[in-house]
N, C-alpha and C positions, 0 to 999 in steps of 0.2 A: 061486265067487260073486264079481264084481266089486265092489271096494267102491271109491266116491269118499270121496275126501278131505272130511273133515270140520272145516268151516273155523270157527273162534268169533269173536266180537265182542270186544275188550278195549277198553274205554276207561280202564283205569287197571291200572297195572301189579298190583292184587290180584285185578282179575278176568283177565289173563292166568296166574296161578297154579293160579284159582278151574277156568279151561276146563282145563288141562295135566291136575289132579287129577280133572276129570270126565271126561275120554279125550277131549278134540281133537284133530286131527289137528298143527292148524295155526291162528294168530290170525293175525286183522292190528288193525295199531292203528297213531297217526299219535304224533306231535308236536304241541306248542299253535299251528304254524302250517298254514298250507297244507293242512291235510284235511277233509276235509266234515264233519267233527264239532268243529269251535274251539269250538264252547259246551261241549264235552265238556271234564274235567280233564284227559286227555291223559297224556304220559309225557316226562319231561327226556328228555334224547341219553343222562345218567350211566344213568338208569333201563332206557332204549331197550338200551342195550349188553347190560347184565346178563341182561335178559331175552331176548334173542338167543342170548346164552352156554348160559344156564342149560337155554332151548329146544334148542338142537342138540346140549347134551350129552346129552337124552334122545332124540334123535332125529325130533324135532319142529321143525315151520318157524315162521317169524315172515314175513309180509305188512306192508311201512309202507304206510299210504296217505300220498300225496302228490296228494291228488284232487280240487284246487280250480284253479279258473282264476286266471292273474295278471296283474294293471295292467304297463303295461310299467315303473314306477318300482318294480316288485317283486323284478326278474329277476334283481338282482345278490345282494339278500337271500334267492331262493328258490335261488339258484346254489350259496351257501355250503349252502342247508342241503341242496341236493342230494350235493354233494361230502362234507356230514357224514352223512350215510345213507349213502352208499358206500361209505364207512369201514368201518362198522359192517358192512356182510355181510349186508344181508336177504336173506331168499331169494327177493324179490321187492317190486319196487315199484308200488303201484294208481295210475294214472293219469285225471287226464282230459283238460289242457291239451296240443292238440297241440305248442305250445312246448318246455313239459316234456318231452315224447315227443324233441324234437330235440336239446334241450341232452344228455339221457341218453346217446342212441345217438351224439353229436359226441364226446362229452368220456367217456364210461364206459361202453362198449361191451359190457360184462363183466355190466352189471345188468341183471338178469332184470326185464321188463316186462310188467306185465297191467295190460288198460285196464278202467279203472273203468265200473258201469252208466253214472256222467254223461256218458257215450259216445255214449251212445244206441244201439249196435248191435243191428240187429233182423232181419237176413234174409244169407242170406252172400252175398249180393255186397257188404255192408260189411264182413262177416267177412274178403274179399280184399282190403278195404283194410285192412285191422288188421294181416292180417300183411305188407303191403308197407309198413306203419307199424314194422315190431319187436318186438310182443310176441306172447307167446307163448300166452297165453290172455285170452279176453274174458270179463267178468262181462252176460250179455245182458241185455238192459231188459228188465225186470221185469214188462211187457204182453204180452210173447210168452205165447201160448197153446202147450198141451200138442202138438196138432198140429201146428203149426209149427214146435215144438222139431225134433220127428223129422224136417221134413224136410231142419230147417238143418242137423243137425247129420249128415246124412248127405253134406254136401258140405262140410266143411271137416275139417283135419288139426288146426286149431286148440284145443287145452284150453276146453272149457265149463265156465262155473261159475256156480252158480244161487243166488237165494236160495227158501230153504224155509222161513224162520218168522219173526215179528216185523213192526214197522211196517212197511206200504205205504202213497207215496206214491202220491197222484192223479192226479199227472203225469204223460207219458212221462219218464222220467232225462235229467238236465242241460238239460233246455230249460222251466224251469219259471222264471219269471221275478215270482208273486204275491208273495211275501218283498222281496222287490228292489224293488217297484213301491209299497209301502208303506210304504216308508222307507228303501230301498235296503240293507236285510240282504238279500244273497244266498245263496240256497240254493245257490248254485252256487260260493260259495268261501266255504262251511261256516256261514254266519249264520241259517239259515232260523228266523223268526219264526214259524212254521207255521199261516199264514193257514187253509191248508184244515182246520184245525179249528174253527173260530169257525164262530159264528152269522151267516145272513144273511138277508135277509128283501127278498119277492116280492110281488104282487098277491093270490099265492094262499097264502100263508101263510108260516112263516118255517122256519128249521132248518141242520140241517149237511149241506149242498146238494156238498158235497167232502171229506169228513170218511171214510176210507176203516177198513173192519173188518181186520183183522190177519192174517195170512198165515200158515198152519198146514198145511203139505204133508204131513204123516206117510204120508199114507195112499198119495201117490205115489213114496216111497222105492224101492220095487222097478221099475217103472217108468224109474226115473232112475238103476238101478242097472243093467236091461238096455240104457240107450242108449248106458252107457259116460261118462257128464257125469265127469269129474274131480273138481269140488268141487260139494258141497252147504254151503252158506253163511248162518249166522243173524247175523242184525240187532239192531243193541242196541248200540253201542259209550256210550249212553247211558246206560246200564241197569247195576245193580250187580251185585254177587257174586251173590246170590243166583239172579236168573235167569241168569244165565251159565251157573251148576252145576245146574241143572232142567233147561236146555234142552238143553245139552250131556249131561247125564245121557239125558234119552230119547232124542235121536235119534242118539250113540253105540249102543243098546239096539235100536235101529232098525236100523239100518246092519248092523249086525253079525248080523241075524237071518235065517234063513233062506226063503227064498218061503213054502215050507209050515207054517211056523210065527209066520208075517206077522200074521195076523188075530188072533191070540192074545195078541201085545204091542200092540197098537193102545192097548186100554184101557188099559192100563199104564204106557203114553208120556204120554195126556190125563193121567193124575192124576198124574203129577209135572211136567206142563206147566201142570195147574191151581193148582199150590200160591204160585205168582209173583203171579197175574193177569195182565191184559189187557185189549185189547178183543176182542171176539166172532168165532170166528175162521172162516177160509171158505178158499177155496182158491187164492184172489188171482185172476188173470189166467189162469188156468191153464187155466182148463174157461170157454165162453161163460156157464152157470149162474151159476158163483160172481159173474163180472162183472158179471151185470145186477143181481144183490143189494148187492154189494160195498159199497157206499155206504146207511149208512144218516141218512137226514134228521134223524130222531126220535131219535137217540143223538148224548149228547156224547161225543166224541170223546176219551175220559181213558183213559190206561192205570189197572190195577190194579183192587183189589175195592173197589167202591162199600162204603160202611159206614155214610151217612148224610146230613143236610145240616146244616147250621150253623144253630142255634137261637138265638144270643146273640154278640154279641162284646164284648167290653174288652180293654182297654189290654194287661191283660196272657192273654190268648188267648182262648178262644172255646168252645161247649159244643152238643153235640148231642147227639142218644140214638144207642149204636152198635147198628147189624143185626149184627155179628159182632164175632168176640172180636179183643182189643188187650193187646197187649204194652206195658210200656215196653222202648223200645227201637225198635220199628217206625218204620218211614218211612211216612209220609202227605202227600199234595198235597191241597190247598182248593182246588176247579176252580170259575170264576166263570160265572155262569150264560150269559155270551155266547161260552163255549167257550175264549175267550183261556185263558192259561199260567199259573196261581196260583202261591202258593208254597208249596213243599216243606219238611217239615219232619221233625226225627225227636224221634218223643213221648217226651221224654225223662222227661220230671215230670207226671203228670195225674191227677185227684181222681174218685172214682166214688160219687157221690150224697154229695158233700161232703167225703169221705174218702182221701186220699191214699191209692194203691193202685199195684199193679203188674202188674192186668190188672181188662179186662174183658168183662164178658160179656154177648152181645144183651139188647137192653133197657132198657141200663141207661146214663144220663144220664152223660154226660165231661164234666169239664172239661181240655181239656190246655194248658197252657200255653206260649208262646208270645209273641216278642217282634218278629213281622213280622205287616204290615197281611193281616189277612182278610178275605176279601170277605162281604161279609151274603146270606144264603142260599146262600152256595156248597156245593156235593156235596164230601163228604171220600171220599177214595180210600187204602186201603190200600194201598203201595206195593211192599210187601215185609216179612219179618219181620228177626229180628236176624241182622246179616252175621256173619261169620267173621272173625275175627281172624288175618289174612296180616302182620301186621306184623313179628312175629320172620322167618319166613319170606325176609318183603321183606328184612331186615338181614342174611340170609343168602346172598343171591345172591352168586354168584360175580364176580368182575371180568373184564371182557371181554376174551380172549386177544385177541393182533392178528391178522386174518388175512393170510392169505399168498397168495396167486394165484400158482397155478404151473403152469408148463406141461413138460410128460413127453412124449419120444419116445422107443421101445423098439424095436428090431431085433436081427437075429441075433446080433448081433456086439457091443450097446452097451446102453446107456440112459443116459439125460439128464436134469433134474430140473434147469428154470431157473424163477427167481422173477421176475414179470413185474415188480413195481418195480424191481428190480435185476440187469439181463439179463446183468451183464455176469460174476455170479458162479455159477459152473455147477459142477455135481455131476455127473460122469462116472464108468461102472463099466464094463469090459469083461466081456461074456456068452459063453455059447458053447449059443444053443437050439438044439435040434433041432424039426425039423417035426411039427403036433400030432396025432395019430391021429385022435383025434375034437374036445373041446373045447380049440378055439385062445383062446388070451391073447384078452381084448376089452380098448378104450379104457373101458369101465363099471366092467369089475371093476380098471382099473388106480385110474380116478379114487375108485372106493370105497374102497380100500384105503388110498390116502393122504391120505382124511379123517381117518382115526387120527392122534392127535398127543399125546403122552404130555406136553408139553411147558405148565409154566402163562403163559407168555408167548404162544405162538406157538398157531392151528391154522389148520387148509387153508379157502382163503378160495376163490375159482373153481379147478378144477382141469382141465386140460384134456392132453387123453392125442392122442398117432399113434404106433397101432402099426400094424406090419406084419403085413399078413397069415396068418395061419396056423402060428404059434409056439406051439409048447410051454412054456407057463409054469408048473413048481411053484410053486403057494400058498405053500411054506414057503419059497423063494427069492423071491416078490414081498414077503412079508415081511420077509424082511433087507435087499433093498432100500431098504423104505420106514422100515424103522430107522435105515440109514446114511446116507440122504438126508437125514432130518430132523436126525440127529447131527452133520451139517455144515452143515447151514441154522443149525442154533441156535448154533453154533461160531461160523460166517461174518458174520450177522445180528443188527440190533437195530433195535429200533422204531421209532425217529427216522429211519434210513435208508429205511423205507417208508412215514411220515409226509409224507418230504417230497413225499408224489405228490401229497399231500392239495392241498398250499401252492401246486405247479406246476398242476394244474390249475385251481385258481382263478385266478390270475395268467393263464392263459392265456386264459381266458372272458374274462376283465375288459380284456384287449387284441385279442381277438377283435370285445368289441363296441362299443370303440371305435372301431375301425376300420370296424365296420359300417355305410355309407351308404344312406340312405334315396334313394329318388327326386327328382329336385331339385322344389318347389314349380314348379306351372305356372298359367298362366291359362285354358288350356283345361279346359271343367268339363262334361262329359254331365249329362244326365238321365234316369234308367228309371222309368217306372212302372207297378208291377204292376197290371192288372186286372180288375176282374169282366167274364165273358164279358159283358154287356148292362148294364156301370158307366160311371163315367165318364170321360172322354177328359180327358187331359192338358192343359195350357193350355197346351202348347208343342207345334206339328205336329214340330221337333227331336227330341223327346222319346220315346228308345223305349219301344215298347209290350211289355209284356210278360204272359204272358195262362200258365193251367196247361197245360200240353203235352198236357192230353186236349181244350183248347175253343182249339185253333188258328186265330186269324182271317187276313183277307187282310192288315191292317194291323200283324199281330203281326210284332216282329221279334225278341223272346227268350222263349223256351220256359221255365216254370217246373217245376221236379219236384217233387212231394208229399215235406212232411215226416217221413212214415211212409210204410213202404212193405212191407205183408206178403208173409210168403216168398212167398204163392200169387199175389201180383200183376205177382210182378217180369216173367212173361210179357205183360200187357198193355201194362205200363209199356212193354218195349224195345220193341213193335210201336208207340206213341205216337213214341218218343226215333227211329226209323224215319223215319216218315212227316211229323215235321217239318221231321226233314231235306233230306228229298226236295224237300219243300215251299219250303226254302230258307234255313231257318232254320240260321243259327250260331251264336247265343248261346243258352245255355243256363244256369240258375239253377240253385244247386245247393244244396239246404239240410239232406242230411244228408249223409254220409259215403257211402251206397253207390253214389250217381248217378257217382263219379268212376269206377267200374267199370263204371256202364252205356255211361259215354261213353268210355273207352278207345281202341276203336276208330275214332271216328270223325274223320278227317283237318279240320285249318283251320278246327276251332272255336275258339271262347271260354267258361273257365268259369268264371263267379262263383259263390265259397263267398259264401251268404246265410244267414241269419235262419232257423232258428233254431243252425244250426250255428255254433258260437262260432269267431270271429278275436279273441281279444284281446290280442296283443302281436305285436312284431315276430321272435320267435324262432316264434310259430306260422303266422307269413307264409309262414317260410322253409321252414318246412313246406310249406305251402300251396302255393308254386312248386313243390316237390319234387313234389308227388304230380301236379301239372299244372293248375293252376289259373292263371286270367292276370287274377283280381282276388275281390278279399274287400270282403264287406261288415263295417267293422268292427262289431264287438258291440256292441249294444243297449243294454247293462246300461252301458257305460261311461261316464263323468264328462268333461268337455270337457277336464279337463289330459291323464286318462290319453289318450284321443282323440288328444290332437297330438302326446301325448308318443310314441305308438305310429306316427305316419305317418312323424315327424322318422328311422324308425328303418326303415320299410319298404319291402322291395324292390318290391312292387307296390304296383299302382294300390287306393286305399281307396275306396270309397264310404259315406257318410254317410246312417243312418236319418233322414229328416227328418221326413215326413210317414207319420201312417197309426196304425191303429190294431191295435198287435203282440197278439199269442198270448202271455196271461199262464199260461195254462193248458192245454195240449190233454191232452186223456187217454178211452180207449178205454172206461172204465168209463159203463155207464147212469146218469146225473145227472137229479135229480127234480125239473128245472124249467129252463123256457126262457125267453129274455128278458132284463128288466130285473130286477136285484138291486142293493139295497145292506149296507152292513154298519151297525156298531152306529154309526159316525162317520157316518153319509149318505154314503161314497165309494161312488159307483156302477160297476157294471159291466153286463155283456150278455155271456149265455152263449147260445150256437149251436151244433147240431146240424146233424152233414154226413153226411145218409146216404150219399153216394160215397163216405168217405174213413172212414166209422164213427168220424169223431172226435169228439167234444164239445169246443168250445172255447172260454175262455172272456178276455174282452175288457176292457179300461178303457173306462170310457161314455163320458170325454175324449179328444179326440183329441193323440195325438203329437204335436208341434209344434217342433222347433228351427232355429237359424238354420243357415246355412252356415259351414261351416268353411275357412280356407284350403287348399289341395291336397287335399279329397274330390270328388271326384264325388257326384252326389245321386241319393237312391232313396225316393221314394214308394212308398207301399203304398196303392192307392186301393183295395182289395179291402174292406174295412169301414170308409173314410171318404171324404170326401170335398171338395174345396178349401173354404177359409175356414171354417172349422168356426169355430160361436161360442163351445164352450167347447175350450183348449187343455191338454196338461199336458206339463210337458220331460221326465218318467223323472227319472233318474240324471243328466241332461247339466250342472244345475246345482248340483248337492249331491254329494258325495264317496262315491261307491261303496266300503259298507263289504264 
């Protein structure tokens, strides 16, 4: 029985203890910068080490994420803390910024890379640019359906890895811009305010119009167990000990079960998946079913078990009758009736029918007390019961050996064992194999072997083996080997000496990119604008026309490609990407990742990376030339300094969002209302429904508006506006993109 890897959520080093004790495979967790969870507590580097350590000494991995996009005033602070995660030995780092992606594979060739869902990959011909990208396995957007899966995943060599339980966003992954656009927290470098759970309200009534039911795959574990996926992956780095060890508990129990004994643990998984709470749970993206339901209007969108609503407030907390029983000790959230994020508390002290108590039971009247503002008739949510106490535990972790990168060649006649910081000190034995009968020496079992390291200073940090062909290796001679190698590493070797790779590397970036010149400012400045096949015409006859590459006109001179693209359409798409060439068309607009594969072939084009595919710094430019692009539209989300601060730095030509009305939201899921909406502020929007594209998208009611920049070129979007709009809004371009 094939088993994937079974990946956990850690947002704080006790609930990486909490997954190890309930059988994970494998966690990932970030630092308090740069990963999509910064509102999460997160883990120091001292913490990050230990638990690295303590993971591989049991033979378990650790994933950091690093999976938020960056300003270009960010790169030299995200540089350090790159080079401090390579330190450390993860067994991999979650990605989203093609930047990141370049710095990695420039400067630390050695780290293992998987790109994060804010990737957006959704059919493999992006999967073939992932791996002409460097990593090794993609995390896919979370919209892919079940059919789909199989047929992606019968055309790529690439590691799949999925998520199976926990929050779903609304969104398609990393092009979700509602957060950002309402006060510029970006979901997309870890801030998300999580608009799609709030209240909005319509002509035809009001509700959670984007508020998504919760994602609970149990029942397609076998399934994902026949297609070979590598990792099955829960959600929650927000979430405490408690569901950590529930969820990891069933679908450990899952995993491990056998076809014919499948149906049997189902109910088994649900009651210890019930005892956390949630919201209601369904099968995500998975099945067309789940997704027409997926969204429910009528339901706030709160994790945990409802227990009541707030009958009273004072100063000093608040009193409702609970439906179920209460601990002291328990965590509870006060959700405000407009869906917004209340506050969390844990019932530390609370009175039951006037009577200080330490539980209670349905029925019966709380007061818990409390010294943060509650909202009046807010819903109280059970969050969880009493955590586990990891704190001795935590004081026990071990200190982080250093590791070592080593590289081994074996032949008849030799072996070698050199340390990749310090090449110049080598470990030599003379052999005398004989040729193998049947099982010849491999580079697997060389490099397994000298993971062993008896050593509390030192263990094997990348290990990379060439052996020869066809050798007779005894096991108990690879082992005295790998004893008198390390015997003399520890001899030869000390930490400071492969520290300083740390200090040269950075040194090296940091004159790397001051040397890096951008394009010299020009006066020459294009115009494109995209638009509707029977919209409006530009007010410049200059100005290219740019139209979707299925409604090709006479006047079109750049081809746009769909921001989604299902595996099952990539065949219409290349007969479209075809016939406009034919037609004559050489520009082409590229706004996710897999059109640079559709367009490969094709000689003496032009490709603009556009909207919603993110450009946000000059290190993902350089990307961007790499893979063959000869202009970026810079990112959306950004703020006018990072803007000039990213052009003053890039190799190509930018173009400037100016006009138009962007894609706050698109996502596959059936949404129960079309039109005009506002929220509980009166900021308005407009959601639309694209039966060609099956997307729902949803719109700011203001339009876009900014000035010109020096050295961008300029790019309308007349596809959902139109010139002189009477109300305007700038995004991000004049407030500081947090």
């Amino acid at each position: 029985m094939n088993k994937p890897e079974l990946l956990a959520p850690a947002g704080t080093p006790a609930a990486a203890l909490a997954a190890l004790d309930a059988g994970a495979d494998a966690i990932y967790a970030g630092l308090s910068r740069f990963n999509a969870r910064e509102r999460g507590e997160n883990f120091t580097p001292d913490a990050m080490g230990k638990v690295i350590e303590h993971f591989h000494r049991h033979g378990k991995k650790v994933y950091v994420t690093f999976n938020t996009l960056l300003k270009e005033q960010e790169l030299s602070d995200a540089f350090e803390q790159l080079a401090l995660l390579n330190s450390l030995h993860p067994d991999a780092l979650l990605v989203q910024d093609m930047g990141v992606i370049r710095m990695a594979k420039e400067y630390f060739p050695n780290l293992t890379l998987h790109s994060s869902t804010q990737m957006e990959f959704h059919n493999s011909a992006g999967l073939a640019v992932a791996e002409k990208l460097g990593v090794s396995r993609v995390v896919l957007e979370r919209q892919v359906t079940l059919d789909e899966l199989k047929l992606i995943k019968s055309k790529t060599n690439l590691e799949l890895e999925l998520f199976i339980h926990g929050a779903l966003c609304c969104s398609l992954s990393g092009i979700c811009f509602f957060s950002s656009y309402l006060g510029g927290y970006s979901g997309n470098r870890g801030k998300c305010k999580q608009p799609c759970r709030r209240r909005y309200f319509s002509k035809s009534g009001n509700g959670f119009f984007f508020s998504t039911q919760d994602l609970c795959a149990i029942e397609l574990i076998p399934e994902f167990r026949r297609l070979g996926i590598a990792s099955l992956k829960i959600e929650g780095r927000l979430r405490q000990t408690d569901y950590v060890t529930a969820a990891v508990s069933a679908y450990r129990m899952l995993i491990d079960t056998p076809d014919e004994e499948f149906s049997a643990a189902i109910p088994k998984a649900r009651k210890i998946l019930s005892e956390v709470g949630g919201r209601r749970w369904s099968h995500g993206f998975y099945t067309p079913e789940s997704a027409k339901t997926l969204v429910r209007a009528d339901a706030m969108g709160s994790t945990g078990k409802l227990c009541g609503s707030v009958q009273a407030v004072s100063k000093n907390g608040f009193e409702f009758t609970t439906s179920t029983r209460l601990f002291v000790g328990d965590r509870i959230r006060i959700q405000p009736a407009n869906g917004e994020e209340g506050p969390a508390i844990v019932a530390t002290k609370f009175f039951v029918e006037n009577k200080p108590a330490v539980k209670a039971t349905p029925g019966q009247k709380v007061f818990v007390c409390c010294d943060k503002a509650v909202p009046q008739r807010g819903q109280v949510f059970r969050l969880g019961g009493r955590l586990n106490d990891y704190s001795n535990a935590l004081a026990a972790l071990p200190e982080p050996r250093t590791p070592l990168d080593l590289n081994i060649k074996l032949s008849a006649n030799s072996v070698s064992v050199v340390p990749s910081a310090v090449p110049e000190i080598i470990w030599e034995k003379q052999l005398n194999l004989s040729p193998a009968k049947s099982r010849a020496a491999s580079a697997e079992q060389i490099m397994e072997e000298f993971k062993a390291s008896d050593s509390p200073i030192w263990c094997a940090g990348t290990v990379q083996a060439e052996v020869e062909p066809g050798l007779f290796l005894p096991a108990s001679e690879l082992k005295q080997i790998r004893r008198e190698a390390w015997e003399f590493l520890k001899e030869k070797l000390s930490p400071d000496m492969v520290a300083g790779n740390f200090e040269s590397a950075i040194e090296k970036f940091r004159t790397d990119y001051r040397n890096l010149k951008g394009l010299p400012l020009s006066d020459d400045r294009e115009e494109t604008a995209a638009l509707r096949a029977k919209g409006e015409e530009p007010a410049s006859r200059k100005c290219h026309r740019g139209a979707s590459v299925f409604e090709i006109a006479s006047a079109t001179s750049e081809a746009i490609l769909p921001e989604f693209l299902p595996e099952t359409k990539i065949p219409a798409l290349c007969n479209a990407i075809r016939k406009a060439y034919e037609n004559g068309i050489r520009r082409f607009r590229v706004p996710s990742f897999y059109g640079l594969e559709l367009l490969k072939d094709y000689k003496n084009i032009e490709i603009t990376l556009s909207a919603p595919l993110p450009v946000a710094n000059s290190q993902a430019v350089l990307m961007a030339k790499s893979l063959g692009a000869t202009r970026a539209l810079a990112h959306i989300e950004l703020d006018r300094d990072s803007l000039t601060a990213m052009r003053s730095k890039s190799v190509l030509e930018l173009e400037l969002y100016r006009l138009g009305r962007p894609v706050l939201l698109p996502t596959r899921a059936e949404i129960p209302v079309e039109g005009e909406i506002r929220d509980a502020r009166n900021i308005g929007f407009l959601v639309r429904h694209d039966s060609k594209s099956g997307l729902t998208r949803l719109y700011p009611q203001k339009i876009h508006s900014v000035p010109r920049l020096p050295g961008f070129h300029d790019f309308f979007d007349l596809t959902m506006a139109n010139w002189n709009p009477e109300e305007t809004d700038s995004f991000n371009f004049d407030r500081e993109l947090s």
